[in-house]
DSSP file (Angstrom, degrees, kcal/mol; ACC not computed):
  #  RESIDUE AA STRUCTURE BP1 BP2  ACC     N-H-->O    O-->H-N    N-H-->O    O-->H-N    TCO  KAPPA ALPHA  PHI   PSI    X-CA   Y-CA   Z-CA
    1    1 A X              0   0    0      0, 0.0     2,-1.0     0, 0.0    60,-0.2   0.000 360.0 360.0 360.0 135.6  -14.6   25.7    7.0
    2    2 A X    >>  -     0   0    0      1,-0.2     4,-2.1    58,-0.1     3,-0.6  -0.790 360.0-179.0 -69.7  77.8  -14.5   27.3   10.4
    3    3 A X  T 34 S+     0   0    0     -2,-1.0     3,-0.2    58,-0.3    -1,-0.2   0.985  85.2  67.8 -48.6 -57.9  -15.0   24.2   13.1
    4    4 A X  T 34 S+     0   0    0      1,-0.3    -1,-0.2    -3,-0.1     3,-0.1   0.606 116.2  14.6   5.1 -65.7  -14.7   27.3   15.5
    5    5 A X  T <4 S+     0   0    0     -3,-0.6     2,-0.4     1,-0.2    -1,-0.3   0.751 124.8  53.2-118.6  -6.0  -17.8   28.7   14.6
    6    6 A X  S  < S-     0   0    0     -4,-2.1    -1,-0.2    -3,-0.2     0, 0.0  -0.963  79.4-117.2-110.1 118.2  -19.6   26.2   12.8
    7    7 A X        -     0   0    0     -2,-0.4     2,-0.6    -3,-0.1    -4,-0.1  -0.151  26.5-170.3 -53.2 126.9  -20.4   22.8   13.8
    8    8 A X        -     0   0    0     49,-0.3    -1,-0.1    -5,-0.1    47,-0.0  -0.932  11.3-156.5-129.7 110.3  -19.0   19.9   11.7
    9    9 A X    >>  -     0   0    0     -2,-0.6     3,-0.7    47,-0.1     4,-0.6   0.350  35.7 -81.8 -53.0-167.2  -20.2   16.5   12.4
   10   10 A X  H >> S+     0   0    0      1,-0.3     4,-2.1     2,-0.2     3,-0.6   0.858 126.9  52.3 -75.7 -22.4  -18.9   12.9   11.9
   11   11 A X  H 3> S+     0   0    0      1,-0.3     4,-0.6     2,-0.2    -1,-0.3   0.701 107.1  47.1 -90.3 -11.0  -19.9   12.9    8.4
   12   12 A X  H <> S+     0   0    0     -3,-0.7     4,-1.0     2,-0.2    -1,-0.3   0.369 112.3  55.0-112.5   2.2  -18.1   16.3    7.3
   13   13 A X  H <X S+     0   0    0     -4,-0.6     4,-4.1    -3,-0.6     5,-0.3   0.865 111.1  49.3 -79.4 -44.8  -14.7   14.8    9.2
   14   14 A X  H  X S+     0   0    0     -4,-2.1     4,-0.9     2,-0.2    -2,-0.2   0.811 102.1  51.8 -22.1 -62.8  -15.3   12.2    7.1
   15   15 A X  H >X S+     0   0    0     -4,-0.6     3,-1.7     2,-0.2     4,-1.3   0.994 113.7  48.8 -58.3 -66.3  -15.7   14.0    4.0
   16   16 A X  H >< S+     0   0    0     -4,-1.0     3,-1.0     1,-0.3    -2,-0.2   0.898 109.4  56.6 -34.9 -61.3  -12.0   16.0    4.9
   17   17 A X  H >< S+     0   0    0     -4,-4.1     3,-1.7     1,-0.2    -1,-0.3   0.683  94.2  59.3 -33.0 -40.9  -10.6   13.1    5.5
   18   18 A X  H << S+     0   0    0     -3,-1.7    -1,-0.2    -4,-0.9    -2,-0.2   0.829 109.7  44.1 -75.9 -30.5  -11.3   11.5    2.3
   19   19 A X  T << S+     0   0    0     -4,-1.3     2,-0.4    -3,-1.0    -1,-0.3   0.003 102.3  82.2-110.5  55.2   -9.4   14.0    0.3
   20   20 A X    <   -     0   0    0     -3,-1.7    47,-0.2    16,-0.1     3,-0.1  -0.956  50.4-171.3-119.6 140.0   -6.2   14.0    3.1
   21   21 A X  S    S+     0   0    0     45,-1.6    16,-0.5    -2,-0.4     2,-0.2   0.178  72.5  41.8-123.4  45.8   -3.7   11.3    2.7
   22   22 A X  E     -a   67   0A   0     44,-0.8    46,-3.9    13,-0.2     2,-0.6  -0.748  65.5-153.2-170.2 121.6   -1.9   12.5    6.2
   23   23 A X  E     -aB  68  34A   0     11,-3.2    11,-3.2    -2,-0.2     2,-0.5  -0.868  10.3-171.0-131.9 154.6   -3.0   13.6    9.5
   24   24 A X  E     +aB  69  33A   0     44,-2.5    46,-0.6    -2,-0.6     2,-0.3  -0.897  13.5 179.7-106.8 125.5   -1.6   15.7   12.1
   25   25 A X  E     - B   0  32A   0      7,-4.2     7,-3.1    -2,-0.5     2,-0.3  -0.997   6.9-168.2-135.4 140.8   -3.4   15.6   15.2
   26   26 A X  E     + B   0  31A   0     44,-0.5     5,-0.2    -2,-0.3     3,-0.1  -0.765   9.5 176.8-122.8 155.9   -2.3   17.8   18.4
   27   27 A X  E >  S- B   0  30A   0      3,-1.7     3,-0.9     1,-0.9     4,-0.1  -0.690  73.3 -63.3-155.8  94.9   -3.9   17.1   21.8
   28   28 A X  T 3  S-     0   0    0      1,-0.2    -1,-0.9    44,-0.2     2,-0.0  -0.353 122.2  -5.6  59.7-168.0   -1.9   19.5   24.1
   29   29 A X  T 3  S+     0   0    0     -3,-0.1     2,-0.3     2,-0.0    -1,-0.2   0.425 114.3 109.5  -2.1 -40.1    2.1   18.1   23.9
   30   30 A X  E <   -B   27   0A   0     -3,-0.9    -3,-1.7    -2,-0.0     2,-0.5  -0.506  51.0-176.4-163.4  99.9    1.0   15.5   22.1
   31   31 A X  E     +B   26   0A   0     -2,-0.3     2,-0.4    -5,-0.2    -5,-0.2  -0.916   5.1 178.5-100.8 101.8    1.7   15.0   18.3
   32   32 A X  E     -B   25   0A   0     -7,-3.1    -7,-4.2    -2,-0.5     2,-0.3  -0.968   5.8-172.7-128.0 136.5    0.1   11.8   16.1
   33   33 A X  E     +B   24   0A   0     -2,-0.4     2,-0.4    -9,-0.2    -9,-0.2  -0.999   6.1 175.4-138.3 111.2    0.8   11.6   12.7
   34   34 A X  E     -B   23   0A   0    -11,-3.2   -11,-3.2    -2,-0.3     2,-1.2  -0.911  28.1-137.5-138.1 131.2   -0.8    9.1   10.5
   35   35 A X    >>  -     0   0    0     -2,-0.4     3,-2.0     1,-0.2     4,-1.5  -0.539  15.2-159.9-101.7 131.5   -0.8    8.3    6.8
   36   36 A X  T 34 S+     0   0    0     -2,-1.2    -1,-0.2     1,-0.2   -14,-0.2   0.421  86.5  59.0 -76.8  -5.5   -4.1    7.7    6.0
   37   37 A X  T 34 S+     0   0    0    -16,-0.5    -1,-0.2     1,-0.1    -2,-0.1   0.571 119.2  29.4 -89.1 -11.9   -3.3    5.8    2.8
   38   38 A X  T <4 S+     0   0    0     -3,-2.0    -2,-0.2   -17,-0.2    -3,-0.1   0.517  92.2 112.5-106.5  -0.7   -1.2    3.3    4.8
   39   39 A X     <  -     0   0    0     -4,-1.5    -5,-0.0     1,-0.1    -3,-0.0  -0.250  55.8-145.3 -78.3 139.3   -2.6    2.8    8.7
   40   40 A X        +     0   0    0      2,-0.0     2,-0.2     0, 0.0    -1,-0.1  -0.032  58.7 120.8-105.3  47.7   -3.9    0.3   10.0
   41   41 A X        -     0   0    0      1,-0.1     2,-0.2     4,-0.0     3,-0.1  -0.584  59.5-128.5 -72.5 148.1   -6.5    2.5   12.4
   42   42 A X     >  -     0   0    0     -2,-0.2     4,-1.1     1,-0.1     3,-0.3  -0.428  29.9 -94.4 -86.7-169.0   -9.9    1.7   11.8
   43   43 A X  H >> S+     0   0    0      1,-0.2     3,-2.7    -2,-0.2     4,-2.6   0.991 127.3  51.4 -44.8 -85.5  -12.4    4.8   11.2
   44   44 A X  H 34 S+     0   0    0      1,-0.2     4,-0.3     2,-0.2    -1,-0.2   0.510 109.0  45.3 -49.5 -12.1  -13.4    4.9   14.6
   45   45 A X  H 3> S+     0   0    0     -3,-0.3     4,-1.2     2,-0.2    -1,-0.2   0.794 117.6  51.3 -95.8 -31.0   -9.5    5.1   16.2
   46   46 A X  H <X S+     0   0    0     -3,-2.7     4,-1.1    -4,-1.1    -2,-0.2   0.845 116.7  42.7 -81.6 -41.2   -8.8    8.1   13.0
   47   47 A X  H  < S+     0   0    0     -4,-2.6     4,-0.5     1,-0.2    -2,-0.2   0.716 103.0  60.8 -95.0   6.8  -12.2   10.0   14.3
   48   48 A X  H  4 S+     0   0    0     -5,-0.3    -2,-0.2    -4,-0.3    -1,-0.2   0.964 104.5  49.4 -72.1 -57.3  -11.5    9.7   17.7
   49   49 A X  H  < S+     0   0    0     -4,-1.2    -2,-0.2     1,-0.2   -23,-0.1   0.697 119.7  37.2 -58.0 -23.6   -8.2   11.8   17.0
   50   50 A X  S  < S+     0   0    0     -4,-1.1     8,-3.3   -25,-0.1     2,-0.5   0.670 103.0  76.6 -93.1 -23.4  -10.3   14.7   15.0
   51   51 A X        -     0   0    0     -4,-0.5     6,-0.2     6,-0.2   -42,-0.1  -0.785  69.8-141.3 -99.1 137.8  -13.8   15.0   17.0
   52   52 A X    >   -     0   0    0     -2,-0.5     3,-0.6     1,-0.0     6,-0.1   0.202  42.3 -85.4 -60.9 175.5  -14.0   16.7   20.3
   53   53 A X  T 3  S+     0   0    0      1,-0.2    -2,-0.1     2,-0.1    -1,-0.0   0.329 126.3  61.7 -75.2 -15.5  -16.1   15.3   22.8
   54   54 A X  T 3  S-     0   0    0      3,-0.0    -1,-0.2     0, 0.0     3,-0.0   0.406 120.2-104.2 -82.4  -0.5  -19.1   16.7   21.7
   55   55 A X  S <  S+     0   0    0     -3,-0.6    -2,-0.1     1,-0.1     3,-0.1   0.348  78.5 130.6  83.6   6.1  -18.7   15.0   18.5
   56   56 A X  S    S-     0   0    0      1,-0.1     2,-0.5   -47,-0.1   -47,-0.1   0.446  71.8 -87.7 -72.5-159.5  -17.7   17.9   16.6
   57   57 A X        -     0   0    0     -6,-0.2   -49,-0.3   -54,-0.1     2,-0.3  -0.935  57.4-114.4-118.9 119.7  -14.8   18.5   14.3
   58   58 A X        -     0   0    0     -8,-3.3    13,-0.5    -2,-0.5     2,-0.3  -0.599  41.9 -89.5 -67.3 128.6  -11.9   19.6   16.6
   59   59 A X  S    S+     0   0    0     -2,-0.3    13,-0.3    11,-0.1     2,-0.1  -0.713  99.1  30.4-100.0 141.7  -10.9   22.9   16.2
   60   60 A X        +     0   0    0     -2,-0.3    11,-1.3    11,-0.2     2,-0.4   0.486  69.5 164.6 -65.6 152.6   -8.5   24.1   14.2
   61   61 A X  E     +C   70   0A   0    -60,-0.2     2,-0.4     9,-0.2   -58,-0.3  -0.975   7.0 171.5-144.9 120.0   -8.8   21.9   11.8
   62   62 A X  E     -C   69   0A   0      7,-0.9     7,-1.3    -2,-0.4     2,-0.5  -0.952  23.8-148.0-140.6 150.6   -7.1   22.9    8.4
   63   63 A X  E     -C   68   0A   0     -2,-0.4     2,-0.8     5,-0.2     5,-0.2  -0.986  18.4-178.0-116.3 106.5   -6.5   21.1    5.4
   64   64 A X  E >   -C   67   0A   0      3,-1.9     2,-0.8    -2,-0.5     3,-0.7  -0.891  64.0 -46.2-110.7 110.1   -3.3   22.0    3.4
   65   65 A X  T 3  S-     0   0    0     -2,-0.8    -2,-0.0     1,-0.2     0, 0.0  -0.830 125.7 -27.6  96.4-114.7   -2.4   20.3    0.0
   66   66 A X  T 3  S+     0   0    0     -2,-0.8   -45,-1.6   -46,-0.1   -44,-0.8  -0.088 120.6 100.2-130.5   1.4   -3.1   16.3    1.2
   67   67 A X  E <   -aC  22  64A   0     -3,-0.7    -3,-1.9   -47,-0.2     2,-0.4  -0.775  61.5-155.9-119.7 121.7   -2.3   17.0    4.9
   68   68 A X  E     -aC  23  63A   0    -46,-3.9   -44,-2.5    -2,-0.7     2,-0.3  -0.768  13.2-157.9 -97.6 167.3   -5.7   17.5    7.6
   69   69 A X  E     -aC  24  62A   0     -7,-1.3    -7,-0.9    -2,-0.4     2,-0.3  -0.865  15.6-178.3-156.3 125.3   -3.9   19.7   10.5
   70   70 A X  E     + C   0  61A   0    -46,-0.6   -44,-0.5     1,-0.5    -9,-0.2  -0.946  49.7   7.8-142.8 141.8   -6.6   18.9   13.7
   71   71 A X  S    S-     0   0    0    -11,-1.3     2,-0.9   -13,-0.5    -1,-0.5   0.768  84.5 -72.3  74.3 118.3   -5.5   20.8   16.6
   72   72 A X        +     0   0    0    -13,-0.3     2,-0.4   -46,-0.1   -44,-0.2  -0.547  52.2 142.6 -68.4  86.2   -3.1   23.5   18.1
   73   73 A X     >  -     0   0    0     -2,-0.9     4,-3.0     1,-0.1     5,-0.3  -0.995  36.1-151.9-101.1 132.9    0.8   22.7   18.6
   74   74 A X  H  > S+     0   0    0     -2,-0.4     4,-0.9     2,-0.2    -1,-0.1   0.923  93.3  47.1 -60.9 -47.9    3.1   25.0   18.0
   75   75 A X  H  > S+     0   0    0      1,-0.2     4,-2.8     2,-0.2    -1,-0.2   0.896 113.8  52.3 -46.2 -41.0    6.0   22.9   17.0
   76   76 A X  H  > S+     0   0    0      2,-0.3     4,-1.2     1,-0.2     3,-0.3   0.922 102.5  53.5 -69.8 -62.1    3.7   21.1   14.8
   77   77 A X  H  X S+     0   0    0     -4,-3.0     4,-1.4     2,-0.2    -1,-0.2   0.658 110.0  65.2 -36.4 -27.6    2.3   24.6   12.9
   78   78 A X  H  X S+     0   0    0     -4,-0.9     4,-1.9    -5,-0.3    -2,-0.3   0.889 103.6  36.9 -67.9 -56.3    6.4   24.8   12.5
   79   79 A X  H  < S+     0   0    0     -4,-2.8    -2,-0.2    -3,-0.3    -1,-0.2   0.769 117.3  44.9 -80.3 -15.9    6.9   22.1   10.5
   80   80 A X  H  < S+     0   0    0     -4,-1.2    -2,-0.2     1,-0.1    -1,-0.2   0.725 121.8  35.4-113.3   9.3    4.4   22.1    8.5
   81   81 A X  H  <        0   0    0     -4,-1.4    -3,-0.2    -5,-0.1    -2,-0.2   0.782 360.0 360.0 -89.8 -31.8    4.3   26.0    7.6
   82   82 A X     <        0   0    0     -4,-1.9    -1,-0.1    -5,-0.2    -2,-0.1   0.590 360.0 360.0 -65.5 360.0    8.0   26.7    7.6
């Protein structure tokens, strides 16, 4: 899925989510990494880091393997492509 050019609500973050068991979320500098089979976040604290402010699905938002990818850092694209 494109967040980019298609709009993805709470229920399709949701959905991603359910088959991730780690996420990387960038906001600017700013790295958080949480494994979603251990955290103790609720829902709301885990969709606060993936949805935009419109409510969307933040873009980019890529799912590789078990790992959701929300958000552009470069260091971050480093580790988990190299």
């Amino acid at each position: 899925m494109d967040a980019k050019k298609e709009t993805h609500r709470k229920e399709d973050a949701i959905r991603v989510l359910g088959k991730a068991s780690k996420l990387l979320a960038a906001r600017g500098k700013k790295v958080v990494e949480v494994d979603l089979k251990k955290t103790e976040l609720t829902e709301d604290e885990i969709l606060k880091l993936v949805l935009g402010p419109t409510g969307n699905l933040r873009a980019p938002t890529l799912l590789v393997g078990k790992k959701m990818i929300v958000g552009f850092n470069e260091e971050m694209y480093e580790s988990v492509f190299a």
